[in-house]
Structures are given as C-alpha cells and as structure tokens.
C-alpha positions, 0 to 999 in steps of 0.5 A, a space after each residue: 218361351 218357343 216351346 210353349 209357343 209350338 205346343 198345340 192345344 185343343 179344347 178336347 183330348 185327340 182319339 186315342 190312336 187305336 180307334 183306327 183298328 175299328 174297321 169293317 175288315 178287322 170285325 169280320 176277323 175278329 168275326 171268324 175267330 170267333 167262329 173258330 173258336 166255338 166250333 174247336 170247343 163247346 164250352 168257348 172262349 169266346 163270351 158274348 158277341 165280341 168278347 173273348 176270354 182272358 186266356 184266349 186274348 193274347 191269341 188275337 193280333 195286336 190290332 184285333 185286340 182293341 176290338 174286345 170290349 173289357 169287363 165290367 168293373 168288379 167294383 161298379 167304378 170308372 174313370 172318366 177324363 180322370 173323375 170317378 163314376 159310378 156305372 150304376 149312377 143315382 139321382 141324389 137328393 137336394 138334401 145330399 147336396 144341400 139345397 133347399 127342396 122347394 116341392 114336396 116329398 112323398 109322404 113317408 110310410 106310417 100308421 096316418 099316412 100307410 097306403 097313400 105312397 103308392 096313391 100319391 104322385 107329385 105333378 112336376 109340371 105344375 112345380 116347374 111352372 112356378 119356378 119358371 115364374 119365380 125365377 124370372 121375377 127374381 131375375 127382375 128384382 135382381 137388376 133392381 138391385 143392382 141397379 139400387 145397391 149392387 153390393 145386396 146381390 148375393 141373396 138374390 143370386 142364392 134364390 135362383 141358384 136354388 130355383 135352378 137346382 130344384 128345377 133341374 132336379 125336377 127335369 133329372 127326375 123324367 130321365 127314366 120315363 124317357 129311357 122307357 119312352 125311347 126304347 118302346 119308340 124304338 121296339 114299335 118303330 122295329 115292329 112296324 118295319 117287320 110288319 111292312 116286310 111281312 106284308 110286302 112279302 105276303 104281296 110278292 106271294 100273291 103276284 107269283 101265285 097270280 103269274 103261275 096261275 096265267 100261266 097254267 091258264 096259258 099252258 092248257 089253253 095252249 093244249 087245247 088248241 094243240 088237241 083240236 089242231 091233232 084232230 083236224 089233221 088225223 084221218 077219221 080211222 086214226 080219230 075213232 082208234 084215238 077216241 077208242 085208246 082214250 075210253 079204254 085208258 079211262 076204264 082201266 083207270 076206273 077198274 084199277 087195271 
C-alpha cells in the first residue's frame, strides 16, 4: 500500500531523457561532421540535411546519435503511444466504419452519368448546416424524452451520434484544402518578406549612390576653389607658363603624342 502510495502518476508519459541532447552546441557538431564527411568522400555518408548513413552512425558520439532522424518504415507503419498508424493515413468512408452517410456520394462513373464526376461537387456548407440544425433538435426531443420516458433515449443518442459522424467526416474532408491553404499562406508570407528586403536593399543602394554623388559633387568643388586660389597666388609669368603647359597637354592628348 506505501508503495502504490509513492508512486508518481501524470496524465502524459515524461520526455524521453535524450531530448536534452538536442541542443544549438550538438547541431553545430553534428553540422561539422557533416562537412567532413563530404569533403573526405564524394559519394557521402551523409544523406539529407541530418541524416547519416548506417555505417557511418556508430562513428558519431553517443549524444550525437540522437540527433539523426531514422528512416521511414519500409512497411509505411508506426507506433504511437503503442497503437499502429499508417504514415500515409486515409480518410475511410462512413461505410467502412458503419455509419449511416447522410449527404450524397459523387456519382459513380457510367453510360448515364459518364462525365458528371469531374462536374459534380458536394456543397459541404449546406449539408453541415443541416446537421447543426438536426442535431440541435434532436438534442431537444432527447430532454423530452427524458424528461417523459428516460428508458427511450437510445434512439435518440444513435441519431446524433450519427449526425456527429457525418459532420465531423464533412469537417475531415476540408483537411487537404487547408494543408494547401496553409503552405500558399506560408510560401506568400516568405515572398513578401523577400520583396520587402529586396526593396530595402534597393533603398540602401539609392542612398549610397545619393551620398557618393554629394561627395564627388564636394570634392570638385572643393578643387575648384583650390584651382582659383593657386592662381590668385601664382605671379602672371608662372600663370601664362601654367596655361601654356595645359594647351600643350590638351593637344598632346588631341594628337595621340
């Protein structure tokens, strides 16, 4: 009894111990082994952005290890909190599970109905609006039942378990349109910030170019009034033997001299 007493219980299993090897420090590692590895040998251990190959694991430290994702099940199978999964998991039918399907199917490929399944379209909206609705009068017929003869609720309880099925099967059926939804938000959200920095970049370009051209501006002013200055203090001898070194530099440059 003081056994069961000092056990400790939680509602989720702890961490397995290793996630504190997951660390900046063990990546950049794990990073540089990498590096190594591709530039000893063309063909690579190394496969993917963190994954290693078999021979080439047990090369790593212990707590390196961790850090290499494993491969995909050959089988496609997982387990999870000890329950079988699928990786690429399906959507089964309200058939397969045995419920009753209260929308209707596409139609079915035939001589009358051949090219109406890429035409045809179920407006989900509509159908869950109808369940909300059916389900919330069943709801109210069911407190009158109990409220009359509780021992009748389980017909009740079967007509909204089915309306809750089929609307979560509805629901289930948006799931692929939101993935896609999701990733072109995310892909346009990416774009918009790389086109924010190409015009920031494109900003900083202008200013630069508008501050170099100031200062070239500056700079022959500068000259300019340097020129004048030179000449004010050169005698006028010096100032007709500089203009005469100038005509003769302009025709040498002229003639090619």
């Amino acid at each position: 009894m003081d056994e069961e007493e000092g056990q400790l219980s939680t509602t989720f299993p702890q961490p397995p111990p290793f996630y504190k090897h997951f660390t900046s420090q063990n990546l950049e590692r794990l990073k540089e082994f990498q590096e190594s590895a591709s530039s000893k040998s063309k063909e690579g251990s190394f496969n993917g952005s963190l994954g290693l190959a078999s021979p080439r694991l047990l090369d790593l430290p212990p707590e390196l290890r961790y850090l290499v994702p494993p491969e995909p099940p050959a089988d496609g199978k997982y387990r999870c909190f000890g329950l079988p999964q699928n990786i690429n998991e399906t959507l089964p039918s309200l058939q397969e599970i045995g419920i009753e399907q209260l929308y209707p199917s596409p139609p079915v490929s035939s001589s009358d109905s051949e090219g109406l399944g890429s035409e045809w379209t179920l407006d989900r909206a509509f159908y869950l609006k109808k369940m909300a609705k059916s389900i919330l009068l069943n709801f109210l017929e069911l407190v009158g039942v109990l409220s009359i003869n509780p021992a009748q609720f389980g017909e009740k309880i079967d007509h909204l378990k089915t309306l809750f099925v089929n609307s979560h099967h509805l629901i289930n059926e948006y799931r692929p349109h939101q993935a896609r939804e999701t990733l072109i938000l995310m892909m346009e959200d990416q774009l918009e910030k790389k086109r924010a920095e190409v015009e920031g970049i494109k900003r900083m370009k202008q200013k630069i170019d508008d501050v170099l051209a100031g200062l070239a501006k500056n700079a022959l002013e500068l000259a300019d009034v340097m020129d004048a200055e030179n000449t004010r203090s050169q005698s006028p001898d010096e100032q007709r033997k500089e203009d005469q070194r100038r005509m003769w530099h302009v025709l040498n440059e002229e003639l090619g001299i």
